[in-house]
N, C-alpha and C positions, 0 to 999 in steps of 0.2 A: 504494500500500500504506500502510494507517495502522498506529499504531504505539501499542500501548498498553502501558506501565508496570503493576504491582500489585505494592503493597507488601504482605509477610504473606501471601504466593500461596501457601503450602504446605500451606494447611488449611484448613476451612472456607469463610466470604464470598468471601477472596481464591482460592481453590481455585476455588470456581465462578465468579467472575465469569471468571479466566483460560480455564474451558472455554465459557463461551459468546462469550467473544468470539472464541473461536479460530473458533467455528463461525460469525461473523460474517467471517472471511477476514483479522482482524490479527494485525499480526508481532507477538510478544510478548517485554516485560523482566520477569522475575517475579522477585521478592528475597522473600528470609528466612533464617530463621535454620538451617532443615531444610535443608542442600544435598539430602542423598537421596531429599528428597522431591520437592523439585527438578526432580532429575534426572530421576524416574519422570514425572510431571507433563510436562516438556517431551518427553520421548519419546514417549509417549502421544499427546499434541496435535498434535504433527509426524507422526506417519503415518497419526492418523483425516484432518488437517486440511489437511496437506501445507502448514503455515504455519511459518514460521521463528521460534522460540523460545530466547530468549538469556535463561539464569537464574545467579545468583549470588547467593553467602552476602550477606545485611541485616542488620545489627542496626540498627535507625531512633533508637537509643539513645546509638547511636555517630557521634559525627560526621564521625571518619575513616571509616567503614563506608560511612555514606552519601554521603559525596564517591568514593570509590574506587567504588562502583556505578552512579552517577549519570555518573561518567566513563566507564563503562567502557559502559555503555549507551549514550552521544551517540555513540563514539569508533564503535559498529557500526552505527549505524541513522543517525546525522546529528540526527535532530532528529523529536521523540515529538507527537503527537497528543492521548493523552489517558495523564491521571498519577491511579490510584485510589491513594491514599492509604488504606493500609485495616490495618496493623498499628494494632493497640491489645490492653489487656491490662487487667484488673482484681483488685483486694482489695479483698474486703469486711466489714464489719464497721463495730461503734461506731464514732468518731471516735476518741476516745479510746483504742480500744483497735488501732489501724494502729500500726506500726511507721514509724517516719523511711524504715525501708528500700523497704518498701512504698507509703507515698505519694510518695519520691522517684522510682519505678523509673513508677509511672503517670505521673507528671510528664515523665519524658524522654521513653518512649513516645507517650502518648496528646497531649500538646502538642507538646514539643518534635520528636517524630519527625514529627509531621504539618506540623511549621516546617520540619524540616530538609528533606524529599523535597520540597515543592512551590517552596523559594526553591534546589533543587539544579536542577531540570527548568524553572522561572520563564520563562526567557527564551526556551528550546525552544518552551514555549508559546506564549509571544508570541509568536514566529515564524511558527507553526502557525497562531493563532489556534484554540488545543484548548481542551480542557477539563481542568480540576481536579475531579475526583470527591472528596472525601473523607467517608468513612465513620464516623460519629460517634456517635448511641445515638437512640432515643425520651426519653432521658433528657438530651438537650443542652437542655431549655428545661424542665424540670420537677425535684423533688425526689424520693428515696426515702429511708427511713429505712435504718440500714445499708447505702449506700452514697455516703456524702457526699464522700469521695474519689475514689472513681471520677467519681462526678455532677460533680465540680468542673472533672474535667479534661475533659469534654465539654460542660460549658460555656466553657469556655479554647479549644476545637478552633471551637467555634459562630463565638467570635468572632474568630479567626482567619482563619476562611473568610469572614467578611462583611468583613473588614478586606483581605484581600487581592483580594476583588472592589473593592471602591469605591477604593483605587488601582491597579487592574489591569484596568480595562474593556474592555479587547480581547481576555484571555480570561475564561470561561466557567468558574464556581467552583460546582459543586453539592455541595448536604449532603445526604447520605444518612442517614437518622434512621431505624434498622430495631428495631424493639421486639424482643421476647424472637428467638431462633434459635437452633435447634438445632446447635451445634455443640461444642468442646470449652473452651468459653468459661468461665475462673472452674474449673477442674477439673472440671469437666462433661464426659459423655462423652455423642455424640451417640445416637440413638435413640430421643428421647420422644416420646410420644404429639403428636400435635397437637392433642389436647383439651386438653392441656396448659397448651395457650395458645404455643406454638411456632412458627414459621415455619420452614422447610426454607432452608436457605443457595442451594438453587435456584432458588429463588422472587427473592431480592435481587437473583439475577444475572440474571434476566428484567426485571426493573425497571430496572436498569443498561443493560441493550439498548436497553429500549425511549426509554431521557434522552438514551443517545448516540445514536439514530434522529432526533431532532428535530431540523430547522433551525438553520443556523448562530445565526438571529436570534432563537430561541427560547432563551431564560432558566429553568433552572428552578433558582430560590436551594435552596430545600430541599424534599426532598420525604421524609414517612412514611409505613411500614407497619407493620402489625401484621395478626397475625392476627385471625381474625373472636371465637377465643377467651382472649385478651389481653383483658383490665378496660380501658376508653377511660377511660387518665388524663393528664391536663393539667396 
């Protein structure tokens, strides 16, 4: 039985990645901030999937949050397979016009949460020889105007993940770079069109499938998608 971790499981990316992997036959840890969503979630998955799901409140903000979850995850399962790292959160706007509180609050999330979950599961993995999935933007290796804060902390997550592969070559650290998606992202409420220029949060979680499907000896550093109606910017 493998064993996968998702951070931010209560809604959207981390929503659906948890149900296809359920339907891939692993035991799941889902953290967030929603216990009741949680809760519904892990019930659900447990008697289409008949898979064992073990969920508890996250804040990836918090460092006590994320040691008390990360323990309490090892403490049922022994030791995890694969860790998405996939809370993240944005404001956007001028530069100038962000609040301390708002570029601090992406900084703990979108960096330091994506530091604190994978050096919490680290050694699990090595154990395993898993993988580190983390979930990071189309915008980790490019620019947008009004949103220079957000963009910063996804280039901070970029290199994160490349820093923790190149001393950590026995596991397996992929970037997920997913352009625009539908979900409640930035006060967004999900249901647009897909001409939109949109992806469905179901679609990531197929992509997700298909990276952990691959050979142990297969690498993929980062991989993108967008939709076919997303502008191809670099």
């Amino acid at each position: 039985m493998k064993v996968a971790v998702i951070t931010g499981a209560s809604r959207g990316i981390g929503e659906s990645i948890a149900r296809a992997l359920a339907k891939d036959g692993y035991a799941l840890a889902l953290g967030a901030r929603s216990v009741d969503r949680l809760k519904k979630i892990a019930q659900e998955l447990a008697q289409e999937h008949g898979v064992e799901v073990f969920y508890h409140h996250l804040d990836v903000s918090k460092p006590e949050s994320v040691e008390e979850f990360s323990k309490k995850v090892l403490d049922r399962f022994g030791d995890v397979d694969v860790v998405v790292a996939n809370a993240g959160l944005g404001h956007f706007g001028r530069l100038e016009g962000l609040t301390e509180e708002q570029f601090h609050e992406m900084i703990e999330v979108n960096i330091l949460g994506v530091w604190r979950t994978i050096k919490a599961f680290l050694q699990s993995l090595k154990r395993t020889g898993g993988v580190a999935l983390v979930v990071t933007s189309d915008v980790s290796a490019r620019f947008i105007p009004y949103g220079g804060g957000y963009v910063s902390t996804k280039w901070a997550a970029r290199a994160l993940v490349r820093t923790f592969q190149i001393e950590n070559p026995d596991v397996r650290f992929f970037e997920l770079r997913p352009g625009a998606v539908d979900t409640y992202f930035a006060g967004s409420k999900p249901g647009k069109p897909k001409e939109q220029g949109y992806l469905k949060p179901e679609e990531i979680a197929e992509a997700v499938r298909c990276l952990l499907r691959l050979p142990k000896d297969v690498r993929v550093e980062e991989f993108m998608l967008r939709s076919i109606y997303q502008k191809p910017e670099y």
